[in-house]
N, C-alpha and C positions, 0 to 999 in steps of 0.2 A: 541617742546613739549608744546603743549598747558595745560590751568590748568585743561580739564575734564581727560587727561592723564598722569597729573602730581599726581592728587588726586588716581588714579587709581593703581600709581604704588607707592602711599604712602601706600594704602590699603592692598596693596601685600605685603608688607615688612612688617607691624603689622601682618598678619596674617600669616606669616613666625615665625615670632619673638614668635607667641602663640603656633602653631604646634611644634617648638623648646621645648618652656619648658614644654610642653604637656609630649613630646619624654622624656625630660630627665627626668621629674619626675618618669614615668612609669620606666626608667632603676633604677633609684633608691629604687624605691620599691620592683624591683625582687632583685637589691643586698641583701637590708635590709631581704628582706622573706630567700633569703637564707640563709644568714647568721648567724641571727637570728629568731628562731625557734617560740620562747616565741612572738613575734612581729606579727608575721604571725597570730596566733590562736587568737590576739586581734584583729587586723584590720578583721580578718573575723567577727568579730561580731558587727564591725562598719557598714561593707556590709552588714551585715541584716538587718541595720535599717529598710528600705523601705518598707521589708517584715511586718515585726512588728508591723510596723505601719499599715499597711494595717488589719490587721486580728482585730487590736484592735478596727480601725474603722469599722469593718464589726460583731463584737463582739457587739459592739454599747454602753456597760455600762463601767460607769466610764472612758470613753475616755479621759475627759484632765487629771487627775490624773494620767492616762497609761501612757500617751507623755509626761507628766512630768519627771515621775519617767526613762522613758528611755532616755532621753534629759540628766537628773542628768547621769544614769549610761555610755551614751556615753561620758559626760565630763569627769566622770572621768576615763574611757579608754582611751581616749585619753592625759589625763594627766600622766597614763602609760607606754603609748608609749612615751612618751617625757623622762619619768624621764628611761627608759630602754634604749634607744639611747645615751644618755647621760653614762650611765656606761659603752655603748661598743665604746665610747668615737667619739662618734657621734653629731652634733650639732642638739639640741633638737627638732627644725626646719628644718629637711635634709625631710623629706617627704612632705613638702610643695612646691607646686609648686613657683616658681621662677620666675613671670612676671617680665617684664622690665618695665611697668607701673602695679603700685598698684592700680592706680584708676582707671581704664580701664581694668584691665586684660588683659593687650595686645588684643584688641575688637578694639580698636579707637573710642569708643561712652562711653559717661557718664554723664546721665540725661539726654538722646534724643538728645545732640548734642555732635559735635565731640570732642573727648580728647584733651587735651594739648599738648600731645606727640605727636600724630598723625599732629596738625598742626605747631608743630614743625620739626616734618620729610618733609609739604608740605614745609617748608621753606626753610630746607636744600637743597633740590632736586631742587627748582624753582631758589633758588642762584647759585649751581652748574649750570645750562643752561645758567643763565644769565652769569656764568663766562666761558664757553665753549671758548669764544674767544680770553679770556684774556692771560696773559702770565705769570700768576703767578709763574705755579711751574718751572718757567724760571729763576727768578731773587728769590737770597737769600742775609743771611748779608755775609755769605761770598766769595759771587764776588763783593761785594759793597765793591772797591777799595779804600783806601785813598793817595796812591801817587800822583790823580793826583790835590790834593790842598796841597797849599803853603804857608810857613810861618802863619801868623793868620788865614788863613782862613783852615789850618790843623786842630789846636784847634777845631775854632767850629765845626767842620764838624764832629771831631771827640767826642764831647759831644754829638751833635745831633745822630751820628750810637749809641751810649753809651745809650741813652732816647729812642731811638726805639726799643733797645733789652730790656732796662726795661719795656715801653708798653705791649709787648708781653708775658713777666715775669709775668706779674700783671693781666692778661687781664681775666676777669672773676673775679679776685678779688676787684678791683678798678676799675672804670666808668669812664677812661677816654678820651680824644678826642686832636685833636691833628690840629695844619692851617700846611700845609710845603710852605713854602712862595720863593720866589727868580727868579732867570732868568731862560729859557731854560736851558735845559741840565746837570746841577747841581747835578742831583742824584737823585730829589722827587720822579719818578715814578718808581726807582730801588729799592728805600727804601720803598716804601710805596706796594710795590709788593711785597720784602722780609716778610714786615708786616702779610701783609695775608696768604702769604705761612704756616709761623708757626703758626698763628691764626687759619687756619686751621689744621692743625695736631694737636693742640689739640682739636680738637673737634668741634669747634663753625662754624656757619655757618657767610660767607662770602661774601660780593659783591662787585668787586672790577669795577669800568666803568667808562668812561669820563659822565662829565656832561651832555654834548650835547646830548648824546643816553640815559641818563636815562633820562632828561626833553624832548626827542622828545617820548621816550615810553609815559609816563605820558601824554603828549598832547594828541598824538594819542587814550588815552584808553579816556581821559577825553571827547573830543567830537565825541565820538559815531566810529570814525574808527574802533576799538580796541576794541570787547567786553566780548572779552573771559578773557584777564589776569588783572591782577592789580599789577601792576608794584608800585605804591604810597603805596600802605598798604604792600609789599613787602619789599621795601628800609626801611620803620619805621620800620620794625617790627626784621630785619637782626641783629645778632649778632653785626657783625661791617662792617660798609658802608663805603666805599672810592671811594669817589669823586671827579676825577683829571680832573684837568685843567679845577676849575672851572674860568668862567670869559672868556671861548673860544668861549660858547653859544651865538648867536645872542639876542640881548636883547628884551623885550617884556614883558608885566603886569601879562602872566601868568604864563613866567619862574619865575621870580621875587618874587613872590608870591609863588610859587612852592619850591623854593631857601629856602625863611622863612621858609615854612610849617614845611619841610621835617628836620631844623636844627633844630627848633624851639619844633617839636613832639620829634625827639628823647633823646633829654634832658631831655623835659618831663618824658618820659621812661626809663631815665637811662641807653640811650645804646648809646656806641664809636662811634665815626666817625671821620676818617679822610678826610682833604680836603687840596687837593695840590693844589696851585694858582701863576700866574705869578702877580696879583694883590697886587695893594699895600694898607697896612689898609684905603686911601682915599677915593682910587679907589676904593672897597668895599659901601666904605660908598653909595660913589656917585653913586655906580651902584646897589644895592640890597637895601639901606636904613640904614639909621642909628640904627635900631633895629637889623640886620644882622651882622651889625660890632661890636656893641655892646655886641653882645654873644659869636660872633668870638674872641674879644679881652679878655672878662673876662671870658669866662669859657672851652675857648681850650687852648693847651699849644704851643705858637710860636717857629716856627723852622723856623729861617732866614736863608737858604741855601748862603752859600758862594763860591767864585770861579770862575773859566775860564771853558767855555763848555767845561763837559768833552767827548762827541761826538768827537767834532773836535780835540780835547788834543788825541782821540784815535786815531781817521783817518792820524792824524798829524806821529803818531809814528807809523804806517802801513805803511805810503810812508817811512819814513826813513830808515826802514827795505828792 
C-alpha cells in the first residue's frame, strides 16, 4: 500500500467515524422527541431559526436588534432543553453530537490542513503494513519461557521479563526506552515482540523491524529510488519503534548518521524505542560514534540478556524426545 492509498483509506475511516455519530445523534433525537414531548416543541423552534432569520432580513428594519434578540432567545431554549434532559435524568449533553475529534469534527482538516487525528490514523495504518511481516501477534510474555536459564542467569532474566511487563504497564504514561543487549538466541526478539504485541492492544501504534530494512527503506526513499513513502518521518513519529539487531547493517556514513538521527529525534519527542543489539557499549561507540552510545548508555534502560542459546536449548530437548 503505497502512501496516496494509505491517506485514502485514512480518509474513509474519518468519514465513517462522522456518518457514525451523524447516525446516532439522529437516533437520539427521535428517542428524546419521543419520549419527551415538552423537548420536541422546543427544538422545533430552534429549526426555525433559519426561517426567521430570513423574513427579518427581508423585513430589512432593525435587523441586528432582531438577530439579537433571537440569538438571546435561542440560548436560552437551548438552556431548556439542557436543564429538562437533566430532570428526565438524561445527560445535559445527550443531543450533541459525539465526534471522535472535537477539532475536526470528524472532517480530517482544521485550518486548511489536515487534523491530528487523521495523521494519526495515517500512522497507524502505515505501521500496521510496515508490520504485515512481522511476527508479533506470535510471540507474548507468556511463551517467554524461563526454564531455560540457570542459576544467576534465572535471576536476571527474570527481572528483565519483570521490566518488560512494567514497560508495557507504564507505556503512555512514562517516556521510556529501553537497549536489550546479549548474544544470539537469549530471548531479545521474543521479548521485545511480546512488547509490541501488548503495546498494541492498547491502542498505540507500533513498528517493530530489523534495522537493516528500515535503514535500506530510508536509503532507497533518501536518493530518489523511493518517492512515494517516507519511512524516516514515519519511524520518528510511531508510538514505539523497535529496532532489532541493530549493528547487523553493513556500515556506511549514511546508516550512521541515520542511526543518530532517528535516536536522537525521538528523545527529542518523547517517544519509546526499543533497540536489541548483539553489540557491546564499545562496539557502539566505535561503530555509530560516541554521541550514540552516549544516549544509549544514559537515557535507555540496559537489559544484559543472560544465558545458553535458547534455540539450540530447544532443538536440543526435541532430539531427546
Amino acid at each position: 500500500m503505497n502512501k496516496s492509498e494509505i491517506y485514502e483509506k485514512a480518509l474513509n475511516i474519518i468519514q465513517k467515524r462522522r456518518i457514525d455519530a451523524i447516525s446516532e445523534n439522529q437516533r437520539r433525537i427521535e428517542e428524546v422527541n419521543r419520549d419527551i414531548p415538552e423537548i420536541n416543541e422546543l427544538n422545533a423552534h430552534l429549526y426555525d431559526t433559519s426561517h426567521q432569520i430570513f423574513k427579518i432580513i427581508s423585513d430589512g428594519r432593525n435587523v441586528e436588534q432582531k438577530i439579537a434578540e433571537l440569538r438571546k432567545s435561542n440560548f436560552e431554549i437551548q438552556g431548556l432543553i439542557k436543564s429538562t434532559l437533566r430532570n428526565y435524568n438524561y445527560p445535559s449533553d445527550y443531543l450533541s453530537i459525539k465526534y471522535c475529534c472535537r477539532d475536526c469534527n470528524d472532517t480530517g482538516y482544521k485550518d486548511g490542513h489536515y487534523c491530528h487525528c487523521f495523521m494519526e490514523l495515517v500512522g497507524k495504518i502505515s505501521a500496521d503494513e510496515m508490520n504485515k511481516s512481522s511476527q508479533i501477534k506470535l510471540s507474548s510474555f507468556d511463551t517467554f519461557s524461563l526454564d531455560y536459564y540457570q542459576g544467576s542467569d534465572y535471576d536476571v532474566m527474570k527481572r528483565i521479563l519483570e521490566r518488560a511487563k512494567s514497560f508495557v504497564e507504564n507505556f503512555g504514561k512514562e517516556n521510556e526506552n529501553i537497549i536489550m543487549s546479549g548474544d544470539t538466541g537469549l530471548g531479545k526478539t521474543h521479548l521485545s515482540l511480546a512488547i509490541a504485541n501488548e503495546v498494541l492492544k492498547k491502542g498505540y501504534s507500533v513498528i517493530y523491524d530489523s534495522a537493516i530494512n528500515i535503514l535500506h527503506k530510508i536509503e532507497m526513499e533518501h536518493f530518489g529510488r523511493d518517492k512515494i513513502n517516507d519511512t524516516l518521518s514515519l519511524v520518528n513519529d510511531v508510538d514505539l519503534l523497535i529496532l532489532d539487531d541493530l549493528g547487523t547493517e553493513y556500515s556506511s556514513p549514511f546508516y550512521v548518521s541515520t542511526v543518530y538521527n532517528i535516536i536522537n529525534t525521538r528523545l527529542n519527542m518523547s517517544k519509546s524505542t526499543i533497540i536489541s543489539t548483539n553489540l557491546s557499549t564499545e562496539e557502539i561507540k566505535n561503530r555509530y560514534s560516541e554521541r550514540v552510545k552516549s544516549r544509549l548508555v544514559t537515557m535507555y534502560i540496559a537489559m544484559q540478556f543472560k544465558g545458553k542459546d535458547v534455540r539450540l536449548q530447544k532443538k536440543q530437548r526435541e532430539i531427546k524426545k
